[in-house]
N, CA, C, O and CB atoms as a CASP TS submission, in Angstrom:
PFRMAT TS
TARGET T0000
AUTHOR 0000-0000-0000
METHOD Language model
MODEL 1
PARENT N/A
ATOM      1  N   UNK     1       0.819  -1.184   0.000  1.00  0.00           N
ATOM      2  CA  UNK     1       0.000   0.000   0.000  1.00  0.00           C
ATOM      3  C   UNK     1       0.865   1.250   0.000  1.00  0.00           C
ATOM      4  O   UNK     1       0.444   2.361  -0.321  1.00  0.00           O
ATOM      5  CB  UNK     1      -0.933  -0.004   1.193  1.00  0.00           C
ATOM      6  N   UNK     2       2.089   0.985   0.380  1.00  0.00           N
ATOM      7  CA  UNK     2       2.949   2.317   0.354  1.00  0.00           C
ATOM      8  C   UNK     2       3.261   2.832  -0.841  1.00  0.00           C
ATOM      9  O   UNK     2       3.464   4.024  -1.071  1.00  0.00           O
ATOM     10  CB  UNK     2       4.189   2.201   0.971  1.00  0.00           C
ATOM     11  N   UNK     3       3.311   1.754  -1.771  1.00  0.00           N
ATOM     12  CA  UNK     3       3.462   2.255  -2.641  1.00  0.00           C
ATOM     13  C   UNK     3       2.486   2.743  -3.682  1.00  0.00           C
ATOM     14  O   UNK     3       2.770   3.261  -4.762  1.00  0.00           O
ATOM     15  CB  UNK     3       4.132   1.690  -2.901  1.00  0.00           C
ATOM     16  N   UNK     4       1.379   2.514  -3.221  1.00  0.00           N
ATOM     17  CA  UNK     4      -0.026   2.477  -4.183  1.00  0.00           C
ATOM     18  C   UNK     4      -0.139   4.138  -4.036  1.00  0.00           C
ATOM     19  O   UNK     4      -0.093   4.852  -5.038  1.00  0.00           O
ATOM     20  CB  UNK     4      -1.691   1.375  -3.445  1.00  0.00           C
ATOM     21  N   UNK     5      -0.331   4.830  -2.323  1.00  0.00           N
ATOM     22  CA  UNK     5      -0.749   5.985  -1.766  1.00  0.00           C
ATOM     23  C   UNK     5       0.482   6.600  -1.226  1.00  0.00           C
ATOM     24  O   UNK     5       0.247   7.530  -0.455  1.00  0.00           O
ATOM     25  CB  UNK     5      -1.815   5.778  -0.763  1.00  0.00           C
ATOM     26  N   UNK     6       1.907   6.296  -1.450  1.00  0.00           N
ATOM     27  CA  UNK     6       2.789   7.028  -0.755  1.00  0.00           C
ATOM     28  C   UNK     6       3.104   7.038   0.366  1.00  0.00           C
ATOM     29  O   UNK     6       2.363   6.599   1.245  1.00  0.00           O
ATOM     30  CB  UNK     6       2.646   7.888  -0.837  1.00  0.00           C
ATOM     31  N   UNK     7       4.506   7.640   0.640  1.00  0.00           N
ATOM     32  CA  UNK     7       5.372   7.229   1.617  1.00  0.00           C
ATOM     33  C   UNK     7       4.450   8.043   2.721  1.00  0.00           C
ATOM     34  O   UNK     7       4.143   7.575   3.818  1.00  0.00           O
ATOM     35  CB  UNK     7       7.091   7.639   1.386  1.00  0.00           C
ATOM     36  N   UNK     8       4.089   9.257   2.266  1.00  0.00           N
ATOM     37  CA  UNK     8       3.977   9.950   3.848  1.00  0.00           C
ATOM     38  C   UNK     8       2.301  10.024   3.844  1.00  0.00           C
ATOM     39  O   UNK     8       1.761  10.489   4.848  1.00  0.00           O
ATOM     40  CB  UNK     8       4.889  11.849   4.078  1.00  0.00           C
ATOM     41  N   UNK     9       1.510   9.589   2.768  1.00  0.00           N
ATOM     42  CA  UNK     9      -0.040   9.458   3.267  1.00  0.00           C
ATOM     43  C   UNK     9      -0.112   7.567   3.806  1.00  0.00           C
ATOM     44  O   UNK     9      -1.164   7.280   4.377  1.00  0.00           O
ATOM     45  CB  UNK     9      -1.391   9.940   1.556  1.00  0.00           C
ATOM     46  N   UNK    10       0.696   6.641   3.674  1.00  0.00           N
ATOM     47  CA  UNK    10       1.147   5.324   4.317  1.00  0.00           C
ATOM     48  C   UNK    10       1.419   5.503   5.846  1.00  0.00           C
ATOM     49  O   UNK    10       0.866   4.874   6.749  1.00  0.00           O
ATOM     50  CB  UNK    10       2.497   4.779   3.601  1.00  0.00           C
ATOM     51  N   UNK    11       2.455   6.562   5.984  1.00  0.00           N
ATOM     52  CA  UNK    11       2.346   6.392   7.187  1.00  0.00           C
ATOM     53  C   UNK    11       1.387   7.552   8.042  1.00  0.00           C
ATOM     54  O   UNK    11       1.311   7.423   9.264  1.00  0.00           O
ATOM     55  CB  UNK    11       3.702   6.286   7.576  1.00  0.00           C
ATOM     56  N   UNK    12       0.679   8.653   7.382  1.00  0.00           N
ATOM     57  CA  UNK    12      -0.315   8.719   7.699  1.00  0.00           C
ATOM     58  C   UNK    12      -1.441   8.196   8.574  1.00  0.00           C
ATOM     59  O   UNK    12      -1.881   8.448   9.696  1.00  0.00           O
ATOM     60  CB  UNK    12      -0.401   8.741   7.059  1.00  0.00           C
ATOM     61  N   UNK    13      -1.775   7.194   7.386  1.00  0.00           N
ATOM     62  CA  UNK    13      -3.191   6.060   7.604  1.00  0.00           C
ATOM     63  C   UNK    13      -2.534   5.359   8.581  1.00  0.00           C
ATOM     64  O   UNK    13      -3.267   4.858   9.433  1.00  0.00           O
ATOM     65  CB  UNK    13      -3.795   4.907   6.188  1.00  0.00           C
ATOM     66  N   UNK    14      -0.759   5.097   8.747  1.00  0.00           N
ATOM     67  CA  UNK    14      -0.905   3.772   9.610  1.00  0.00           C
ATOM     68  C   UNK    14      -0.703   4.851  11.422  1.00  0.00           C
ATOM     69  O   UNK    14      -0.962   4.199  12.433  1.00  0.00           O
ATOM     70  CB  UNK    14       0.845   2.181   9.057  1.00  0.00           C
ATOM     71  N   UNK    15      -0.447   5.743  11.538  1.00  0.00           N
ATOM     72  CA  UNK    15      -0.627   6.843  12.774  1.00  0.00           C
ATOM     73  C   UNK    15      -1.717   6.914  12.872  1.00  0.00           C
ATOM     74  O   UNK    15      -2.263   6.550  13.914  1.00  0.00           O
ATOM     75  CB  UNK    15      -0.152   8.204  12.733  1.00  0.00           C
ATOM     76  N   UNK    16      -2.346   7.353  11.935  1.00  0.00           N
ATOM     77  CA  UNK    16      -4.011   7.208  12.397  1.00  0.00           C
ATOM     78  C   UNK    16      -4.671   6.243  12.886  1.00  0.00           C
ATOM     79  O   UNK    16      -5.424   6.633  13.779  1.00  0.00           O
ATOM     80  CB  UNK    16      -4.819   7.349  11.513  1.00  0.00           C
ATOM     81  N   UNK    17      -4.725   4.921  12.649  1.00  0.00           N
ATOM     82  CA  UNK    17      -5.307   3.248  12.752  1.00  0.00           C
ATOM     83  C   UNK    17      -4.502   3.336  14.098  1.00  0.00           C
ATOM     84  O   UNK    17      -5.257   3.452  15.063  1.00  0.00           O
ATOM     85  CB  UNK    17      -4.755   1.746  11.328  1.00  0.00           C
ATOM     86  N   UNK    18      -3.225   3.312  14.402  1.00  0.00           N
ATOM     87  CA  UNK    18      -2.968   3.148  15.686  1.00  0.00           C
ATOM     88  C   UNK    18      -3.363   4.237  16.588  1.00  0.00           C
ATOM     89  O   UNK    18      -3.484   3.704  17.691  1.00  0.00           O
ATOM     90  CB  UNK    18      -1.707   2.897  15.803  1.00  0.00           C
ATOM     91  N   UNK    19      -3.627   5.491  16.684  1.00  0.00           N
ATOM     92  CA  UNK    19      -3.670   5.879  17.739  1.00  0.00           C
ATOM     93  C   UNK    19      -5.476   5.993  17.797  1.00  0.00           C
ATOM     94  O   UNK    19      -6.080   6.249  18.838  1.00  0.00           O
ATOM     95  CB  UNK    19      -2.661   7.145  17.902  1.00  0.00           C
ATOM     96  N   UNK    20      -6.101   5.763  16.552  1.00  0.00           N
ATOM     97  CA  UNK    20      -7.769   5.232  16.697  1.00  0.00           C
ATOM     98  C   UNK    20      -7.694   4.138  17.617  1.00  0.00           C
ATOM     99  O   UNK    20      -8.571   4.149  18.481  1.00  0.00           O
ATOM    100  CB  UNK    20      -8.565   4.620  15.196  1.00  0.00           C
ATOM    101  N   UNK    21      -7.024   3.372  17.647  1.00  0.00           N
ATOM    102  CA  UNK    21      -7.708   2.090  18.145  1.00  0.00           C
ATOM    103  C   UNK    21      -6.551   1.431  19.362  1.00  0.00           C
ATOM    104  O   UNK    21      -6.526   0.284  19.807  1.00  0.00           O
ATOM    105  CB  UNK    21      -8.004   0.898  16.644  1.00  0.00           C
ATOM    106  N   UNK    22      -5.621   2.620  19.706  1.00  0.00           N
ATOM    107  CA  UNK    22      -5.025   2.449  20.505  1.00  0.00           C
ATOM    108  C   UNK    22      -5.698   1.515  21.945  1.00  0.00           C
ATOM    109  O   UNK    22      -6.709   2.093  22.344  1.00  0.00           O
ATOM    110  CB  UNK    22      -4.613   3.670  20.573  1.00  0.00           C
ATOM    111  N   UNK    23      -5.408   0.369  22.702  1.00  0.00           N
ATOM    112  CA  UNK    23      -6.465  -0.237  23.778  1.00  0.00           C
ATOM    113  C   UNK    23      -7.924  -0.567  23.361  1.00  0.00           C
ATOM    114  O   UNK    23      -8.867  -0.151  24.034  1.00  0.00           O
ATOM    115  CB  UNK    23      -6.631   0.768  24.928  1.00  0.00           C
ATOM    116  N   UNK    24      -8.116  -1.385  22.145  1.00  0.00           N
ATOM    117  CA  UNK    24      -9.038  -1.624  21.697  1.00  0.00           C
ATOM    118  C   UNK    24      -8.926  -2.687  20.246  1.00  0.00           C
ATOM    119  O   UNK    24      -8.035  -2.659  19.397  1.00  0.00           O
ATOM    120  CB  UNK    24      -9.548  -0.376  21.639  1.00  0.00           C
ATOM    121  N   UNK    25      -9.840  -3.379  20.283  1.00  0.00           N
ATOM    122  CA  UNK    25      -9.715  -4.304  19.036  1.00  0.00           C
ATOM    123  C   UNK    25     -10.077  -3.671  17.512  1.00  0.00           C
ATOM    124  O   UNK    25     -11.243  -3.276  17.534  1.00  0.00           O
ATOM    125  CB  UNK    25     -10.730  -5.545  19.301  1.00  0.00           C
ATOM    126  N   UNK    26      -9.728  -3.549  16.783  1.00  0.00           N
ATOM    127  CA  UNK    26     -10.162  -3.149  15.074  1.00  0.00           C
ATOM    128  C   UNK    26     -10.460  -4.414  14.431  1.00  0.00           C
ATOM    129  O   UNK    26     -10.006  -5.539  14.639  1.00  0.00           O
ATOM    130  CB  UNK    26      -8.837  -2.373  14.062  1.00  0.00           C
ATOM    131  N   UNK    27     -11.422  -3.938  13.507  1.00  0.00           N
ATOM    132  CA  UNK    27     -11.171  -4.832  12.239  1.00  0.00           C
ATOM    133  C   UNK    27     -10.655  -4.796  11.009  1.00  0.00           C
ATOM    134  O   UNK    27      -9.893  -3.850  10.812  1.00  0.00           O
ATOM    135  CB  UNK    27     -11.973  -5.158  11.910  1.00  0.00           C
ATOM    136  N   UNK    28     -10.808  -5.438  10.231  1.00  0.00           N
ATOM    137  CA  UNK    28     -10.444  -4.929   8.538  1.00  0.00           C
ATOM    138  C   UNK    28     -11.060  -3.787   8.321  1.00  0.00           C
ATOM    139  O   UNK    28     -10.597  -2.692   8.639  1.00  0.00           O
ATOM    140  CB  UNK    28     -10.966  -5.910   7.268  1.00  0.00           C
ATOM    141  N   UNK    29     -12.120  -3.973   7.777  1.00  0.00           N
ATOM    142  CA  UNK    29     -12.994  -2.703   7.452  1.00  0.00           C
ATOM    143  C   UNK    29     -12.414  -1.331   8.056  1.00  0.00           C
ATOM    144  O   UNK    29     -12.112  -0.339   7.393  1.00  0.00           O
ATOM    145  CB  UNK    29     -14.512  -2.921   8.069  1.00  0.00           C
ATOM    146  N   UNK    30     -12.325  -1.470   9.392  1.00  0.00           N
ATOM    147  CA  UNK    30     -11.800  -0.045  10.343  1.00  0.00           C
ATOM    148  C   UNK    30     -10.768   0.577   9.465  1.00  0.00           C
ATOM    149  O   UNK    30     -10.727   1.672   8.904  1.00  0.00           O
ATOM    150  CB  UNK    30     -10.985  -0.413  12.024  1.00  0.00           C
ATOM    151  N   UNK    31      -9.946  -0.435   9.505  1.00  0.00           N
ATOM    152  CA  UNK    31      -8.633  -0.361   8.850  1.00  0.00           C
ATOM    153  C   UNK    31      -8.805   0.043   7.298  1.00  0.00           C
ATOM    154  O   UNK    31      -8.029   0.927   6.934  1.00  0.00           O
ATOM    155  CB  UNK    31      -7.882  -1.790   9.002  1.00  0.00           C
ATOM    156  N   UNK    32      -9.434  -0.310   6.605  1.00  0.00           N
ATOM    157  CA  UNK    32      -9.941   0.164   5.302  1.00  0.00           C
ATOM    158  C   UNK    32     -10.859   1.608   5.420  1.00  0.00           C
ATOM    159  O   UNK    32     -10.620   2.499   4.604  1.00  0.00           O
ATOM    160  CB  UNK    32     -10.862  -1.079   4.670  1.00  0.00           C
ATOM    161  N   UNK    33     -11.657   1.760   6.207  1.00  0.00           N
ATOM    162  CA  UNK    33     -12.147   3.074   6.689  1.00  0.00           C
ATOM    163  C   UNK    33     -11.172   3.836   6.486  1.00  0.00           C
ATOM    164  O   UNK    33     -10.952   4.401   5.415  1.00  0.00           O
ATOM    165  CB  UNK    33     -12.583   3.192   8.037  1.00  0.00           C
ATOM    166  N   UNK    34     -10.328   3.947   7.745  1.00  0.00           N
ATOM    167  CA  UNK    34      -8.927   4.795   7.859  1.00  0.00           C
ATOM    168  C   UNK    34      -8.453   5.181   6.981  1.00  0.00           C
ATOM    169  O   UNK    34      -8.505   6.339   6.567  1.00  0.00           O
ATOM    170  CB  UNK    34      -7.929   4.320   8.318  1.00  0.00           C
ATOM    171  N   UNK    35      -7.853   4.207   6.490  1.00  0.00           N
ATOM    172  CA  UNK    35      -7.577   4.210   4.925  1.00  0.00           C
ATOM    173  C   UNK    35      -7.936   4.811   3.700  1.00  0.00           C
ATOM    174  O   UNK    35      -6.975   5.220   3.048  1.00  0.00           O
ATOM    175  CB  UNK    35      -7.773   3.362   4.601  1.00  0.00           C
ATOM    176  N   UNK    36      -9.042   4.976   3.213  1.00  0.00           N
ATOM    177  CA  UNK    36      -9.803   5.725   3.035  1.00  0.00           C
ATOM    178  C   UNK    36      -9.626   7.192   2.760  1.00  0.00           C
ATOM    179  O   UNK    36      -9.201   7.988   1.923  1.00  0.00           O
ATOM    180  CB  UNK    36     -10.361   5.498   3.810  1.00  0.00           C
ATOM    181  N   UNK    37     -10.502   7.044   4.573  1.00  0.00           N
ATOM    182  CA  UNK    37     -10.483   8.319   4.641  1.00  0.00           C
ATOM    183  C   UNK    37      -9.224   9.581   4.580  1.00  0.00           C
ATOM    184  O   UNK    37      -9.267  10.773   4.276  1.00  0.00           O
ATOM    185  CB  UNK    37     -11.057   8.311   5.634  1.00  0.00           C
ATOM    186  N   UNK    38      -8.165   8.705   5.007  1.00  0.00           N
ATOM    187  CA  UNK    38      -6.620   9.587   5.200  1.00  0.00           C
ATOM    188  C   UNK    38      -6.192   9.508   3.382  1.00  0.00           C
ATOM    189  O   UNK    38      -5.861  10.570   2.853  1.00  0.00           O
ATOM    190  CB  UNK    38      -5.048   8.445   6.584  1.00  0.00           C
ATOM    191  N   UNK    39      -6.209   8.910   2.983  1.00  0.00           N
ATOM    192  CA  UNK    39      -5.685   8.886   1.691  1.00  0.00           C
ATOM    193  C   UNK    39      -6.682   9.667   0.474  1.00  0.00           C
ATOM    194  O   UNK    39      -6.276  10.131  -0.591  1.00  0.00           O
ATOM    195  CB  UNK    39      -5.454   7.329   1.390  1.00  0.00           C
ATOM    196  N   UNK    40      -8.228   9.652   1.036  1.00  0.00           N
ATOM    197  CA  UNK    40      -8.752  10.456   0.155  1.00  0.00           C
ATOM    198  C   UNK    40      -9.259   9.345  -1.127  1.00  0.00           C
ATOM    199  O   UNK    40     -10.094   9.741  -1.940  1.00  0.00           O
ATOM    200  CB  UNK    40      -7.605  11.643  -0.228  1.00  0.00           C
ATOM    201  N   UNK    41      -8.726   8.044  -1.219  1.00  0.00           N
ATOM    202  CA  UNK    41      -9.404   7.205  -2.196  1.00  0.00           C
ATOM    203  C   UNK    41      -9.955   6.099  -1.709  1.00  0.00           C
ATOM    204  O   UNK    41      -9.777   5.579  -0.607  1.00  0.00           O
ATOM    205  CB  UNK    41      -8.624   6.820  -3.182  1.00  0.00           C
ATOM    206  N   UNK    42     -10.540   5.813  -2.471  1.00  0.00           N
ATOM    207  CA  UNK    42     -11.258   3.820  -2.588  1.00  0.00           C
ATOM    208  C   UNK    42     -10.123   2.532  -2.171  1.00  0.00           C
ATOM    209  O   UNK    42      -9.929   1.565  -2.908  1.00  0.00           O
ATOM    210  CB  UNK    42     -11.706   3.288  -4.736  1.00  0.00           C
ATOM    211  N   UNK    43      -9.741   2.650  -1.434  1.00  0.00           N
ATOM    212  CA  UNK    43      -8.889   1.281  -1.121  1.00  0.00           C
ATOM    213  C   UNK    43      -9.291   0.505  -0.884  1.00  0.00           C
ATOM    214  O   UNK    43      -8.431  -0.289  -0.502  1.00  0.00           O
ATOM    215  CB  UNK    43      -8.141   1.114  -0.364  1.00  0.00           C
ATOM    216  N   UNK    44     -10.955  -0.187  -0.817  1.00  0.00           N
ATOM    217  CA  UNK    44     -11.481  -1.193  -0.361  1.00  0.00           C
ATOM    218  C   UNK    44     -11.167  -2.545  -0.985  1.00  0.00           C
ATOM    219  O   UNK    44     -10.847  -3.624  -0.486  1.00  0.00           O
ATOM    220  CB  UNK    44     -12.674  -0.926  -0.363  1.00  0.00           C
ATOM    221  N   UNK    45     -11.413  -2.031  -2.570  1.00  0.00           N
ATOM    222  CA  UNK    45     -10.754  -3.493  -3.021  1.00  0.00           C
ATOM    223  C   UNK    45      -9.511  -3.751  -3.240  1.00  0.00           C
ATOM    224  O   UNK    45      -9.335  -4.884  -3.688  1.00  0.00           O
ATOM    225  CB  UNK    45     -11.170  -3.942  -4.119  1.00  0.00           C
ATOM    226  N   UNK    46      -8.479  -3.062  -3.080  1.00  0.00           N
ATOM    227  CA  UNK    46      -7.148  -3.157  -3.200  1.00  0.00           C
ATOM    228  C   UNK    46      -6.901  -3.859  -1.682  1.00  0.00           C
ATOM    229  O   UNK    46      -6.712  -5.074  -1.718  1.00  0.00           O
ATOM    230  CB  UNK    46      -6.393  -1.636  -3.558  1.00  0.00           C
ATOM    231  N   UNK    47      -6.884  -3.273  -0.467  1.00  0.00           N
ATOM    232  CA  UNK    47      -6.743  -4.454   0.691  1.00  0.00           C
ATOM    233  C   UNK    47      -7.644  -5.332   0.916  1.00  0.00           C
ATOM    234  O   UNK    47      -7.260  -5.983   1.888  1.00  0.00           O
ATOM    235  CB  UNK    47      -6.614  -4.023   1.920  1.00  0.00           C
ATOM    236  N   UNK    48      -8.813  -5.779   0.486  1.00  0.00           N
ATOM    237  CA  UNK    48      -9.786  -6.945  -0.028  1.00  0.00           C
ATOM    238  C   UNK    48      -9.056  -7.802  -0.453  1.00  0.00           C
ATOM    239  O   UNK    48      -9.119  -8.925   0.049  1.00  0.00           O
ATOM    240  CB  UNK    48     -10.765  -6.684  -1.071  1.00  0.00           C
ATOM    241  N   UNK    49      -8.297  -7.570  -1.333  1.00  0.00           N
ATOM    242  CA  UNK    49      -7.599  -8.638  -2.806  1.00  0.00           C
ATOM    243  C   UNK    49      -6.646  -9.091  -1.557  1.00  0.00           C
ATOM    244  O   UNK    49      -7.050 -10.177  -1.141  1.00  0.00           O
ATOM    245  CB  UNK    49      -6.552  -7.673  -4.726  1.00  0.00           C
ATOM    246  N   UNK    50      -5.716  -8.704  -0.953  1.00  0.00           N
ATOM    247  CA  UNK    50      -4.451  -8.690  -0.066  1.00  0.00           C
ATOM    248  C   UNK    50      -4.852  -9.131   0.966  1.00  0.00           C
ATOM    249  O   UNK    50      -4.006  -9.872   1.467  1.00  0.00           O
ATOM    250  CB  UNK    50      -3.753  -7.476   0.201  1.00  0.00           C
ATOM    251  N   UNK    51      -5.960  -9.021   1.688  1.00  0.00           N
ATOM    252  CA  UNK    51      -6.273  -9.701   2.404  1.00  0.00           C
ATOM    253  C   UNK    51      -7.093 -11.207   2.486  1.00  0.00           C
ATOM    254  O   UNK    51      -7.048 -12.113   3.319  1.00  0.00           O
ATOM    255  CB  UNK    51      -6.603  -8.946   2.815  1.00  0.00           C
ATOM    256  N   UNK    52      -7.703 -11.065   1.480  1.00  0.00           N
ATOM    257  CA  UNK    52      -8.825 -12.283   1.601  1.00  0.00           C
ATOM    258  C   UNK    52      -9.245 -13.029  -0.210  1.00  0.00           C
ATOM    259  O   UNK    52     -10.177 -13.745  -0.575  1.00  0.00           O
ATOM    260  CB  UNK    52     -10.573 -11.358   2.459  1.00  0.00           C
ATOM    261  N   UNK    53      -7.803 -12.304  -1.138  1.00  0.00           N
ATOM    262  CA  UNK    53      -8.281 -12.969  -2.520  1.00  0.00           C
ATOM    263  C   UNK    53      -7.440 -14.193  -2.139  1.00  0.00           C
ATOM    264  O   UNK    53      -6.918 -14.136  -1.026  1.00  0.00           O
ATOM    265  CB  UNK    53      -7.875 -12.114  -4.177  1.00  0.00           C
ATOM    266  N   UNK    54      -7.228 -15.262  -2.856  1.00  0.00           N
ATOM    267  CA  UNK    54      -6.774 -16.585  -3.221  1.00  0.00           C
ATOM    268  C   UNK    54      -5.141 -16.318  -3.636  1.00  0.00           C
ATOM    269  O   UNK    54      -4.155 -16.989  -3.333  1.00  0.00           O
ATOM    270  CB  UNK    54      -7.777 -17.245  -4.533  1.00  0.00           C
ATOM    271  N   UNK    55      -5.234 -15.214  -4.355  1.00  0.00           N
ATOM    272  CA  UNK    55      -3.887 -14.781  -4.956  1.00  0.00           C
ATOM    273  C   UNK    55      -3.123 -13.871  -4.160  1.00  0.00           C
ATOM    274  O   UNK    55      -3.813 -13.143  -3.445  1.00  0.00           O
ATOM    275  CB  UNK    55      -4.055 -14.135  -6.248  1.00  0.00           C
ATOM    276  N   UNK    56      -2.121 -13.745  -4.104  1.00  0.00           N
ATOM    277  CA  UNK    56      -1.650 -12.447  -3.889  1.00  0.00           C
ATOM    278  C   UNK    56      -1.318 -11.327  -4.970  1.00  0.00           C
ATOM    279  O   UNK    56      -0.212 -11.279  -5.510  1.00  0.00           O
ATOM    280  CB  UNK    56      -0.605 -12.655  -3.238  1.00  0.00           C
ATOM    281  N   UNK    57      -2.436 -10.346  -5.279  1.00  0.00           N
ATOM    282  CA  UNK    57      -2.111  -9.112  -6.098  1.00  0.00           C
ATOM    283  C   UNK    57      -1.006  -8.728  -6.632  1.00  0.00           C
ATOM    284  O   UNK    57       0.019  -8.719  -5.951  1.00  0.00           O
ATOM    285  CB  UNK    57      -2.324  -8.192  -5.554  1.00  0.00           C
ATOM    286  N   UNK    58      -1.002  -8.363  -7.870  1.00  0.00           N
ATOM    287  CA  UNK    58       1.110  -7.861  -8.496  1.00  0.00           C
ATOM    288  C   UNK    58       0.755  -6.316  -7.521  1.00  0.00           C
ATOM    289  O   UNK    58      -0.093  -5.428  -7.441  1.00  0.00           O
ATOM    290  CB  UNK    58       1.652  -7.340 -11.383  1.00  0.00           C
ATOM    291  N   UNK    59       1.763  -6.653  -7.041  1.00  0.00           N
ATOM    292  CA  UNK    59       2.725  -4.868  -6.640  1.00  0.00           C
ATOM    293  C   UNK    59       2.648  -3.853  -7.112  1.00  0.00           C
ATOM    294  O   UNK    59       3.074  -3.853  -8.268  1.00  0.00           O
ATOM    295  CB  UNK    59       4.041  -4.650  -6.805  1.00  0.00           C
ATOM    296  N   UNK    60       2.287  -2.914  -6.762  1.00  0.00           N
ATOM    297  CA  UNK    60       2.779  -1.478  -7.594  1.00  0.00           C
ATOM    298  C   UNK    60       3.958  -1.086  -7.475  1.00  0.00           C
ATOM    299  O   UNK    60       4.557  -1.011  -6.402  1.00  0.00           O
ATOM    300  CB  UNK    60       2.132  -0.268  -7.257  1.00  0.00           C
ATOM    301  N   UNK    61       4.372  -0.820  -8.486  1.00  0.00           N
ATOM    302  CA  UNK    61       5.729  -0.610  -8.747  1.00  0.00           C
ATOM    303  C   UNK    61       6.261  -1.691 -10.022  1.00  0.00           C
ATOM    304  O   UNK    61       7.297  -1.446 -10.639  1.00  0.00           O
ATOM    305  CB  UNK    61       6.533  -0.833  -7.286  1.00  0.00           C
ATOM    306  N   UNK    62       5.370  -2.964 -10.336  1.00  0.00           N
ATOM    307  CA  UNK    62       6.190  -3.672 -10.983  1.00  0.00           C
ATOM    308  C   UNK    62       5.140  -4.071 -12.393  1.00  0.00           C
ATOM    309  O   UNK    62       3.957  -4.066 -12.735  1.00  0.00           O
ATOM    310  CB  UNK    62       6.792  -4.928  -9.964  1.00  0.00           C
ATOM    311  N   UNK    63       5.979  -4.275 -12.698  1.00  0.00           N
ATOM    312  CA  UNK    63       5.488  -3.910 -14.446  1.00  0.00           C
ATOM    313  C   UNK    63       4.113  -4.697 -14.801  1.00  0.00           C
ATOM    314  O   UNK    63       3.547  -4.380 -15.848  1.00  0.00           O
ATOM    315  CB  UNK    63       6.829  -4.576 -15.764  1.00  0.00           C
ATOM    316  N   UNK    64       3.535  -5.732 -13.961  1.00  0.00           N
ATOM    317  CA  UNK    64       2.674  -6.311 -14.443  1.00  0.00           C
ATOM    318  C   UNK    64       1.577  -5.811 -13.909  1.00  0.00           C
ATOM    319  O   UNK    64       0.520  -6.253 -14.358  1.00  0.00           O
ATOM    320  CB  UNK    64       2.818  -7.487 -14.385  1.00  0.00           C
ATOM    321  N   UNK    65       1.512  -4.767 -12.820  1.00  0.00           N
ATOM    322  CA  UNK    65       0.868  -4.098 -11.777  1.00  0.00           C
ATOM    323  C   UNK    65      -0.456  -3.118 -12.599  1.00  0.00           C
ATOM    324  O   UNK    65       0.128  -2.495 -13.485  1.00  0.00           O
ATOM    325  CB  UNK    65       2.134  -3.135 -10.890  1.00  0.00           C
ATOM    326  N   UNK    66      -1.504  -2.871 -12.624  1.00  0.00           N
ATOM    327  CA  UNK    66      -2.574  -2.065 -12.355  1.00  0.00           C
ATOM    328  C   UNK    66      -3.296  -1.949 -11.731  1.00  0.00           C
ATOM    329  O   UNK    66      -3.926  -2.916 -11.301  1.00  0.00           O
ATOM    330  CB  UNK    66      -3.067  -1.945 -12.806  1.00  0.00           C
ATOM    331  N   UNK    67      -3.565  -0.636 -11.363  1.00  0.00           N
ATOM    332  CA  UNK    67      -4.246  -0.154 -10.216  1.00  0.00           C
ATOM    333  C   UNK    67      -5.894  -0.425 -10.914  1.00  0.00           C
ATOM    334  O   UNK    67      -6.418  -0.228 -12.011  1.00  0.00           O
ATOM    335  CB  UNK    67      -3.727   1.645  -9.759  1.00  0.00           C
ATOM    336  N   UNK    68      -6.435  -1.129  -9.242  1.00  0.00           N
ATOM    337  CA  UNK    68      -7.887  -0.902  -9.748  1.00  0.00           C
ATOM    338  C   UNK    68      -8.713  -0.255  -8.874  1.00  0.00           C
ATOM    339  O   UNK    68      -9.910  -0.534  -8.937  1.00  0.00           O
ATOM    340  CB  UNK    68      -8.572  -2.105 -10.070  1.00  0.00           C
ATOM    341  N   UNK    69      -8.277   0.679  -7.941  1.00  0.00           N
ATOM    342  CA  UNK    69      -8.828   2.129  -7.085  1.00  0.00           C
ATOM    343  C   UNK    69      -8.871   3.144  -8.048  1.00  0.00           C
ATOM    344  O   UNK    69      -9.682   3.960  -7.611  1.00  0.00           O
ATOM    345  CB  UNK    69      -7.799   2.734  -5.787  1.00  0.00           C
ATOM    346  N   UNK    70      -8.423   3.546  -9.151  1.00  0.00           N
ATOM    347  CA  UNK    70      -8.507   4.753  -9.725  1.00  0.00           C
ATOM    348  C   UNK    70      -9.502   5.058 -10.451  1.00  0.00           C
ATOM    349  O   UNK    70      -9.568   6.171 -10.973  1.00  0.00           O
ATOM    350  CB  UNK    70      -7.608   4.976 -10.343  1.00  0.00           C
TER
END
């Protein structure tokens, strides 16, 4: 994902998710919320695929890679 949304909206979303849920359980979704919302796009099915497809997704960054949030 760092590389999908960048170095400093990555660690963004991931400051945000931790100090949301700092002493408390999250779920995916939360985490996709966050996400979201800090980055300003659709990431639902991009950590969907990464989390729960069969495959593991090509990378961004590598040549076989397209984005399907945009």
């Amino acid at each position: 994902m760092r590389q999908l949304v960048g170095e400093e909206s990555f660690r963004d979303i991931e400051r945000t998710f931790f100090t949301s849920f700092t002493g408390r359980s999250a779920t995916t979704q939360d985490y996709i919320d966050v996400a979201d919302r800090v980055s300003g796009r659709d990431l639902t099915g991009y950590v969907r695929a990464w989390m729960y497809g069969d495959t593991t997704p090509p990378m961004p960054g590598h040549p076989d890679w397209v984005s399907n949030t945009d």
